[in-house]
C-alpha positions in Angstrom: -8.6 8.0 -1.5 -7.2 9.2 1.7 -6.4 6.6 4.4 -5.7 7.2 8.2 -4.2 6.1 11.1 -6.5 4.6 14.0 -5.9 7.8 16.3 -6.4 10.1 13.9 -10.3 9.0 13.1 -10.9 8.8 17.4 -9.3 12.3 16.7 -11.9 13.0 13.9 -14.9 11.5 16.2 -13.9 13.9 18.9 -14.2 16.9 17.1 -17.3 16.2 15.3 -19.0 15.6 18.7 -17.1 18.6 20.4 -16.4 21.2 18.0 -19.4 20.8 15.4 -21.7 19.7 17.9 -23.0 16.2 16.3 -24.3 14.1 19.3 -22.2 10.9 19.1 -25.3 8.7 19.2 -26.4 9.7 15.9 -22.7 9.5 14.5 -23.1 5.3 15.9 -26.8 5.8 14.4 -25.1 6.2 10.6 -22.6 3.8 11.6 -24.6 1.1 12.2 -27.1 1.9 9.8 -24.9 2.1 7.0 -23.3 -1.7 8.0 -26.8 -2.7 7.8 -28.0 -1.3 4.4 -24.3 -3.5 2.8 -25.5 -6.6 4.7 -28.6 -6.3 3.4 -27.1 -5.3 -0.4 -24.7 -8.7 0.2 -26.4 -11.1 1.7 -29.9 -10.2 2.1 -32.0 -12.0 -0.6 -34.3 -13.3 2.1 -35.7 -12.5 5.3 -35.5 -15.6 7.4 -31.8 -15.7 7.2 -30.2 -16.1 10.7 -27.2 -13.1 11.8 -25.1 -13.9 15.4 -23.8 -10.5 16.1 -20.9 -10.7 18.6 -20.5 -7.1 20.3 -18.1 -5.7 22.6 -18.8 -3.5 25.6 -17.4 -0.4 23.3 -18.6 1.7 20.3 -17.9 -0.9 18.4 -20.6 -3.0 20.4 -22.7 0.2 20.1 -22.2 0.2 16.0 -23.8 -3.9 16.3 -27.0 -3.1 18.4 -27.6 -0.6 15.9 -27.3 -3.3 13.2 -29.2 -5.7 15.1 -31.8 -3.2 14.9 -32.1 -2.5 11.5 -31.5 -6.2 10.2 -35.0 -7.3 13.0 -36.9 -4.3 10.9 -36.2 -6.5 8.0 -37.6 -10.1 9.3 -34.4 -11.5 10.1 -33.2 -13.9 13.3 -31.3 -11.8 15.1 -29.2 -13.2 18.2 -26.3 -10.7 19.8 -23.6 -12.4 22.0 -22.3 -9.7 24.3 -18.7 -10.3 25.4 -19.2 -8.5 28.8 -21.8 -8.1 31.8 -23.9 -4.9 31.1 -23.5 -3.1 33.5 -20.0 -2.0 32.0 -21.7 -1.1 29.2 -22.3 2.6 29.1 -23.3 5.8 27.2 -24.7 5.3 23.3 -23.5 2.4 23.3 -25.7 1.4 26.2 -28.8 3.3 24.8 -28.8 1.4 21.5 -28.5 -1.6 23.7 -31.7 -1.0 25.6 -33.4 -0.6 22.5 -33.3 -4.3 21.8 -35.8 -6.8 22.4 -34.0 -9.0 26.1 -35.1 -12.3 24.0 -32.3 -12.0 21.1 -29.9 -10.9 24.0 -27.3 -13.2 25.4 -24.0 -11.9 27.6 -21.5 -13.9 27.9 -18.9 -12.1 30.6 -15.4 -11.1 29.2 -13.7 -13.2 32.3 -15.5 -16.5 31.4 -16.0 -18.7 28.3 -18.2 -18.7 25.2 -20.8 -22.0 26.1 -21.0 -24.5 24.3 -24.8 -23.1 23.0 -22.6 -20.0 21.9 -20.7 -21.7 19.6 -23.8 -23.7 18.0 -25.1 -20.5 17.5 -22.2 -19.4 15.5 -21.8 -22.6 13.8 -25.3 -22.4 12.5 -25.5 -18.9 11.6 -25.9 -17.6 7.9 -24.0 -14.8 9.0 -21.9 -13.4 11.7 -21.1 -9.9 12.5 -17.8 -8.3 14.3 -18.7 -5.8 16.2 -16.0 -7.2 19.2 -13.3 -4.5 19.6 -12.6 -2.3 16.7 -9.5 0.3 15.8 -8.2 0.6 19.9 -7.1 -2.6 20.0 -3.4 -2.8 21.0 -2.4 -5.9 22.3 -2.6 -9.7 21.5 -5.9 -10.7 21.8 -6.5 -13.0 25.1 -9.4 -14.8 27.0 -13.3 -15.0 25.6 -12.1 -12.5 22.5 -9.5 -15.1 21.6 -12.1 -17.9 21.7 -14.6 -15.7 19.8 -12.6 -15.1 16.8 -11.2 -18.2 16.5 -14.9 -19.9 16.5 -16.2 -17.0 14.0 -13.1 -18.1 11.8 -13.9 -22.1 12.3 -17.8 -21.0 11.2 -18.7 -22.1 7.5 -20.4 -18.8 7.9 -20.2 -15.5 6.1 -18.3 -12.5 8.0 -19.2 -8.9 8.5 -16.9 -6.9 10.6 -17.8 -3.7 11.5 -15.2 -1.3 11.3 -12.4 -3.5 11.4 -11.5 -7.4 11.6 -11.4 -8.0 15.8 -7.5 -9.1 15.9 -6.1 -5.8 13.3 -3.9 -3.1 14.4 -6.0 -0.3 13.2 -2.7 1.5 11.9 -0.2 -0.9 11.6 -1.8 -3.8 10.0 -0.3 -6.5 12.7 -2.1 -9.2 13.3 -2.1 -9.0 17.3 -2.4 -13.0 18.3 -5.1 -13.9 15.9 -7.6 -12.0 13.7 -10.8 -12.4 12.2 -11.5 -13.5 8.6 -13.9 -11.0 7.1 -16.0 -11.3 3.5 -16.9 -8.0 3.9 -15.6 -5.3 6.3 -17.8 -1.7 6.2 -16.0 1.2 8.1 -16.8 4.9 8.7 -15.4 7.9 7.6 -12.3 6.6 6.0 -10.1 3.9 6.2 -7.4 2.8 8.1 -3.7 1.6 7.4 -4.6 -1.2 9.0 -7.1 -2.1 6.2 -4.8 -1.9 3.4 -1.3 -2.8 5.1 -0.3 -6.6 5.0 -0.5 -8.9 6.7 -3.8 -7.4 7.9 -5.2 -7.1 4.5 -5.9 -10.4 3.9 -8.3 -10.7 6.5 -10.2 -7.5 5.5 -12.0 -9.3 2.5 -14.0 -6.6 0.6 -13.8 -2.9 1.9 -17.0 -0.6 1.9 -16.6 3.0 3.4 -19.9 4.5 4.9 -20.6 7.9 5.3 -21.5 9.3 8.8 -21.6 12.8 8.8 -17.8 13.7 9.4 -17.7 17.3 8.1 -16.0 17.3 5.1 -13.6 20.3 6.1 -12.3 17.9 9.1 -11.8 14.9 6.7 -10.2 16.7 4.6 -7.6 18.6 7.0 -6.8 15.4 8.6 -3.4 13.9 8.5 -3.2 11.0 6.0 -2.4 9.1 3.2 -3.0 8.5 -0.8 -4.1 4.7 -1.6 -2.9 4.6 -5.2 -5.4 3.2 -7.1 -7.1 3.9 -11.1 -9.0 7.0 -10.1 -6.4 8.7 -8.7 -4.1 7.8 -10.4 -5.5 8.6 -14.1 -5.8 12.0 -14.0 -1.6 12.2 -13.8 -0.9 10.6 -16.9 -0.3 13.3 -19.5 -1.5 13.0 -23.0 0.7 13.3 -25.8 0.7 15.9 -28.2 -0.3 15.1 -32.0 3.2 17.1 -33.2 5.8 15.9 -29.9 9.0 14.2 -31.0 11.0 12.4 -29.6 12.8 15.5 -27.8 10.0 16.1 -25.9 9.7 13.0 -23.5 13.6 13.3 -22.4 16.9 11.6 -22.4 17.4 8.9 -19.1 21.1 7.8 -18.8 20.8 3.9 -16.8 24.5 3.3 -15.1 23.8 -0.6 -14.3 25.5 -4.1 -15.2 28.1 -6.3 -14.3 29.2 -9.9 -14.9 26.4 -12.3 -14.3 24.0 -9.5 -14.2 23.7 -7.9 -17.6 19.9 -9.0 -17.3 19.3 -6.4 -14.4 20.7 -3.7 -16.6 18.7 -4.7 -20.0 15.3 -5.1 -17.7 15.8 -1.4 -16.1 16.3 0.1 -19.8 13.9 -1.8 -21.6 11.0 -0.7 -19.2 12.4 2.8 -19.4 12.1 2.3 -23.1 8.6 0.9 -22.8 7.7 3.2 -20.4 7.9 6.3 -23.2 11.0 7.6 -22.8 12.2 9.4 -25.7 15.9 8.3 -25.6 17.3 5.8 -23.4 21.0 5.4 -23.0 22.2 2.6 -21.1 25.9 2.8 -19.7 27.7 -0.1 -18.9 31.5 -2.0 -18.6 32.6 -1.7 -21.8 33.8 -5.7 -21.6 29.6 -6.2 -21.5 28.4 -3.7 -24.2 28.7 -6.7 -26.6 25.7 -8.7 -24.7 23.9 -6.0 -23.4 23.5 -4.3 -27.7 21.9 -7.6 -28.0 19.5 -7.6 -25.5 18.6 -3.8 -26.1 17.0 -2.9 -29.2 15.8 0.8 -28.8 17.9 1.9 -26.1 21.2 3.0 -26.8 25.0 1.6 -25.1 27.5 3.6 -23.7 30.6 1.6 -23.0 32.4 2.0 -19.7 36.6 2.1 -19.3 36.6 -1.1 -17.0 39.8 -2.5 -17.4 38.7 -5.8 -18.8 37.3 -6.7 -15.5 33.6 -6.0 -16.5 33.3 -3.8 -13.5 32.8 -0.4 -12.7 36.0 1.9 -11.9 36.7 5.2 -10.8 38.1 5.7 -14.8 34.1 5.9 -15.7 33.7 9.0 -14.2 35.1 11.3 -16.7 33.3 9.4 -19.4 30.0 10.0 -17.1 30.3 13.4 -17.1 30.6 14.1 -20.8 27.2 12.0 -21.0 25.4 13.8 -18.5 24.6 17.2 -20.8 21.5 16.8 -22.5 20.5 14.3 -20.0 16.9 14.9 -17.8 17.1 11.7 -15.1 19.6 9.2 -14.0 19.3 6.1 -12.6 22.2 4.2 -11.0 22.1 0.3 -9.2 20.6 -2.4 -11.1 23.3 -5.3 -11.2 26.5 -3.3 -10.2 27.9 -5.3 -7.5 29.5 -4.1 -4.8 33.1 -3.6 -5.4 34.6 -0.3 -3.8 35.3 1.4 -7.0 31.2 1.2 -7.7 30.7 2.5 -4.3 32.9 5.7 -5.2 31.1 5.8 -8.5 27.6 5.8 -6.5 29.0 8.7 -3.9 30.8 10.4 -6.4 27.2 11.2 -8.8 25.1 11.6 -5.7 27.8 14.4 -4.4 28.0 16.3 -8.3 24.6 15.3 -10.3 22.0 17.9 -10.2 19.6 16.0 -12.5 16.8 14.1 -10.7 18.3 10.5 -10.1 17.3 7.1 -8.7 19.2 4.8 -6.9 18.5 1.6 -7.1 19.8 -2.3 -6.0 23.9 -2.4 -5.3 23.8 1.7 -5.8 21.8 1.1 -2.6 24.0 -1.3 -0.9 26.5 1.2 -1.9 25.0 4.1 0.0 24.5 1.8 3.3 28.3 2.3 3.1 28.4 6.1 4.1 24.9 7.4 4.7 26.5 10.5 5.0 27.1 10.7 1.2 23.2 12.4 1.4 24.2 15.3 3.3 26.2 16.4 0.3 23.6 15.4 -2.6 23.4 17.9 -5.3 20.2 17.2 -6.9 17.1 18.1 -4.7 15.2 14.8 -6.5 17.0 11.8 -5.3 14.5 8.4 -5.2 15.8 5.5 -3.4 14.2 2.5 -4.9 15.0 -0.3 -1.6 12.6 -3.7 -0.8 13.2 -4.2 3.5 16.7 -6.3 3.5 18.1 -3.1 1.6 15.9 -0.4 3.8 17.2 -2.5 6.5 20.6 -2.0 5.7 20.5 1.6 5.2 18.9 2.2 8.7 21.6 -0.6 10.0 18.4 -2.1 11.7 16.7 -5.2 11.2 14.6 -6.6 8.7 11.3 -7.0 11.2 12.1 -4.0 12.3 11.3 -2.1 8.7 8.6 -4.6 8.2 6.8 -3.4 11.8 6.6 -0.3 10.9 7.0 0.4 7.2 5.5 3.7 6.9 6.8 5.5 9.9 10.3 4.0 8.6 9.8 5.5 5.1 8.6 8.9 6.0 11.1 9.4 8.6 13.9 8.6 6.2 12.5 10.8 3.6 12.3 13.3 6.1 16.0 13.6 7.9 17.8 12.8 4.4 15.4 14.9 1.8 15.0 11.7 -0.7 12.3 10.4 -2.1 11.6 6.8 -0.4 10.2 3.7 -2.2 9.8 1.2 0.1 8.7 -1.9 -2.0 7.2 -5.0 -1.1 2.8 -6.0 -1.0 1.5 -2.4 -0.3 4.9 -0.5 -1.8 4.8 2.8 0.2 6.2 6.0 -1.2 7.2 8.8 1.2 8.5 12.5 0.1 10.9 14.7 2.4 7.7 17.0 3.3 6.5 14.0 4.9 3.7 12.5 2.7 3.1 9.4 2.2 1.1 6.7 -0.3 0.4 3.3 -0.5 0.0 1.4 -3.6 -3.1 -0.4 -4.2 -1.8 -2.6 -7.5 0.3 -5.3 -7.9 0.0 -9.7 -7.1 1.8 -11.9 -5.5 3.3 -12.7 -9.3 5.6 -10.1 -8.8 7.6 -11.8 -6.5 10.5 -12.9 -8.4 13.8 -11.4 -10.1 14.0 -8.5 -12.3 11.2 -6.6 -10.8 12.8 -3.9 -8.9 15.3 -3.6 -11.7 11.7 -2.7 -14.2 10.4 -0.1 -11.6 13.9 1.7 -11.2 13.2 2.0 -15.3 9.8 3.2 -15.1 10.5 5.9 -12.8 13.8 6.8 -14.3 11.8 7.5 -17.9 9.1 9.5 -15.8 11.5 11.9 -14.1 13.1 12.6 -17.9 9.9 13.1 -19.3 9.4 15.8 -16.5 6.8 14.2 -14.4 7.2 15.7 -10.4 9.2 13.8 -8.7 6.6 13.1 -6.6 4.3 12.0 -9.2 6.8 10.0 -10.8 7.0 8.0 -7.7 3.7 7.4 -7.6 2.9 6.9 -10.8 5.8 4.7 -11.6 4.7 2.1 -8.7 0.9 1.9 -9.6 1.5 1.3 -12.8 4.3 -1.0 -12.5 1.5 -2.6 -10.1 -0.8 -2.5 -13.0 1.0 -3.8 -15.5 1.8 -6.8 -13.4 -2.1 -7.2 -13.1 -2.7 -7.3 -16.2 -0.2 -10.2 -17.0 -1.8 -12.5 -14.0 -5.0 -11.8 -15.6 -4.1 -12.8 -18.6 -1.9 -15.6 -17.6 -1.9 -16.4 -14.3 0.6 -15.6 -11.4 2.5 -18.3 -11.1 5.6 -17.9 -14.0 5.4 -14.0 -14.3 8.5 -12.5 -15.5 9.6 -9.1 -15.2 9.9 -9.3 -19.1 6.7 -10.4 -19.2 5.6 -6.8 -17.0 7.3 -4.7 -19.6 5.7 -6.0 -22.6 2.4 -4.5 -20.4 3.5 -1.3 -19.3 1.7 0.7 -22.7 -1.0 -1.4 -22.2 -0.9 -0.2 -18.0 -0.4 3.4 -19.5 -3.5 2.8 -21.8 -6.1 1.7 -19.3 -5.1 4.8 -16.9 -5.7 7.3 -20.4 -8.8 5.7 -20.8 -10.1 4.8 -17.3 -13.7 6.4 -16.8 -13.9 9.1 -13.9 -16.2 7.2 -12.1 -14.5 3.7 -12.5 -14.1 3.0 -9.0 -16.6 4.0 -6.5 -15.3 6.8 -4.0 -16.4 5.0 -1.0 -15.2 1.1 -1.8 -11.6 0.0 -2.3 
């Protein structure tokens, strides 16, 4: 499903009214219709149910007399609160408002305050509607909007918002001041960032996408982005032949592992294991091979010249390079550390590997060092694995600052350096040097603990060896990673998740994309 900024869809609304000639009154007509038909589908199981509609003096306003329409057609008590005098209403939005009976009318002027009748009316509602300000809002919410969304969020109420929650940064996904708490949220066309992006997403609820005419050659030349989710995401996993081997699904080579952290280095080649690689080997300071042939079953050990110190030195490199034949994806990072001689190991394989390769954790940290290092990469398929403290780093900006603007920081690095960008955290985005971008749709608040990252650097590792795109790999990799932690919270709860417990999913993640219905997920509800 393809999602899109704010100012792209005024951009799509534009030309449907100018270049294709659909009067914008019937484009608010579908609008508000649609939001209608899912109030009624939700919360319409009888007639004498009471609906406050609180409308702006904008389209959005315009998209909530239409509603108001549709839901007194049906027998219900219908009372819009307009936040502004009307004569600064104008154009459709004005014409659906004329349309409406004066007695379910009330206007309450943006400059005063919402009476103390005005709030009864919300208290005692059986549902409330959000039709206040929609995607332009830009700034922190102030005045009689403030008050309204904080009394619609005080209401025992149910909550429809129209378009998006009043309070949302339509492409960001900032919370500007406060925002409203929506059940249900129905929006046109497609949605927006600011739907799916956190911290935004929480006050979303339930997403319905309605249909309104957009020509389908606009929508789909628009600028925008894949939400990862089952059905698009199925069609990429590739089926196994009955005669393959285990030649055919590659050879990943896993540089991780110091002392203290042999459990990053076991997690990332386990779940490369589990994640149907053919061969894994793992490569690590020969003074840890002991532990780490214990906590590897499948997957092979290389031991590493370290000089007793359990570290990386520059003495691995010749040992590296005798590995590397026969090898289809590397993967470099998990539990390293930091020392200098790991950060010339790091440059050293970025500047003289041409297989694809993903850096990961202290390989990272390691790259912060010299950014530079990139303008000399060999391989044309480098994935940089970071969560924001280690984005933040690399950038040498701060963490809010990566957190404000997470895609726009993603693509733009994946742009100027020709990497592939993972940029984890709720919502993981993935960004390519050609400048697209996904967001993932799978994953829990579960996830949050140690060992995670160190399971998705496996995952995508064993995808690039069994000659998945790079691309797809990426994407593929993080959805399922997401999935797989899914499917332990729902069979044991968040709280407690492991990383091992995630890797003792991933076939199971694998299996439900293989046998996930075409029509599993409807194409107009996330």
């Amino acid at each position: 499903m393809k999602i899109v900024t704010a100012h792209t869809m005024q951009e799509l609304d534009r030309r449907a009214i100018e270049e294709y000639g659909i009067p914008g009154r019937e484009l608010m007509e579908l609008a508000g219709k649609g939001c209608a038909e899912h109030i009624l589908a939700a919360y319409g199981t009888r007639t004498s149910k009471k609906v406050v509609i609180l409308a702006g003096k904008g389209n959005n306003g315009g998209d909530g007399y239409v509603i108001a329409r549709y839901l007194l057609e049906k027998g219900w008590q219908v009372l819009v609160i307009v936040l502004a005098e009307q004569e600064v209403i104008h154009g459709d939005a004005l014409t659906n408002l004329e349309l409406l009976p004066d007695e379910i009318l009330s206007f309450c002027p943006g400059q005063g305050e919402i009476t103390e009748k005005h709030a009864d009316d919300l208290l005692q509602a059986d549902l409330l509607v959000d039709a206040l300000l929609g995607t332009g809002l830009r700034n922190d919410l102030q005045g009689v909007y403030l008050e309204a969304v904080e009394l619609i969020n005080a209401s025992p109420s149910k909550v429809v918002a129209v378009d998006i929650p009043t309070g949302v940064h339509g492409t960001t996904g900032r919370i500007l001041g406060t925002a409203v708490r929506a059940n249900l949220t129905v929006t046109f066309a497609a949605a927006k960032l600011g739907h799916v992006l956190y911290p935004a997403a929480d006050m979303v609820g339930r997403l319905v996408i309605v249909d309104i005419g957009i020509p389908p050659l606009l929508l789909n030349d628009a600028i925008g982005y894949d939400f990862l989710n089952e059905k698009l995401m199925a069609p990429l996993v590739k089926r196994r032949d009955r005669q393959a081997h285990k030649g055919h699904f590659g050879h990943c080579l896993i540089i991780a592992g110091s002392p203290g952290k042999t459990g990053a280095a076991a997690l990332a080649a386990n779940s490369a294991v589990r994640s149907g690689s053919g061969l894994v080997t793992l490569a690590v300071p020969e003074s840890l091979n002991h532990i780490l042939e214990v906590k590897t079953t499948e997957a092979m050990t290389l031991p590493l010249p370290d000089a007793g110190t359990g570290h990386l030195t520059t003495h691995v490199l010749p040992a590296l390079e005798k590995q590397l034949p026969g090898k289809q994806a590397l993967a470099i990072g998990p539990g390293i550390d930091r020392r200098p001689a790991g950060v010339t190991v790091v440059h050293t394989l970025i500047e003289t590997v041409s297989v694809p390769m993903v850096i990961d954790a202290d390989g990272l940290n390691a790259l912060a060092e010299d950014i530079t290092v990139l303008q000399r990469k060999r391989s044309a398929h480098i994935v940089l694995t970071p969560h924001p403290g280690e984005m933040s780093r690399l950038l040498g900006s701060s963490i809010p600052d990566v957190a404000a603007i997470r895609i726009s920081v993603a693509q733009e690095f994946a742009r100027t350096h020709g990497v592939y960008v993972v940029l984890k955290g709720a919502r993981t985005i993935v960004a390519a040097p050609n400048g697209m971008a996904a967001i993932n749709g799978s994953g829990n608040p579960g996830m949050a603990t140690g060992g995670m990252g160190d399971v998705l650097t496996g995952m995508i590792v064993s995808l690039l060896g069994q000659g998945y795109t790079t691309w797809n790999a990426c994407r593929l990799g993080v959805f399922l990673h997401g999935l797989a932690g899914d499917l332990v919270a729902m069979e044991q709860g968040e709280t407690g998740m492991t990383a091992s417990d995630l890797i003792e999913r991933i076939p199971l993640a694998f299996n439900r994309l293989l046998n996930a219905p075409t029509n599993q997920i409807h194409p107009f509800e996330l």
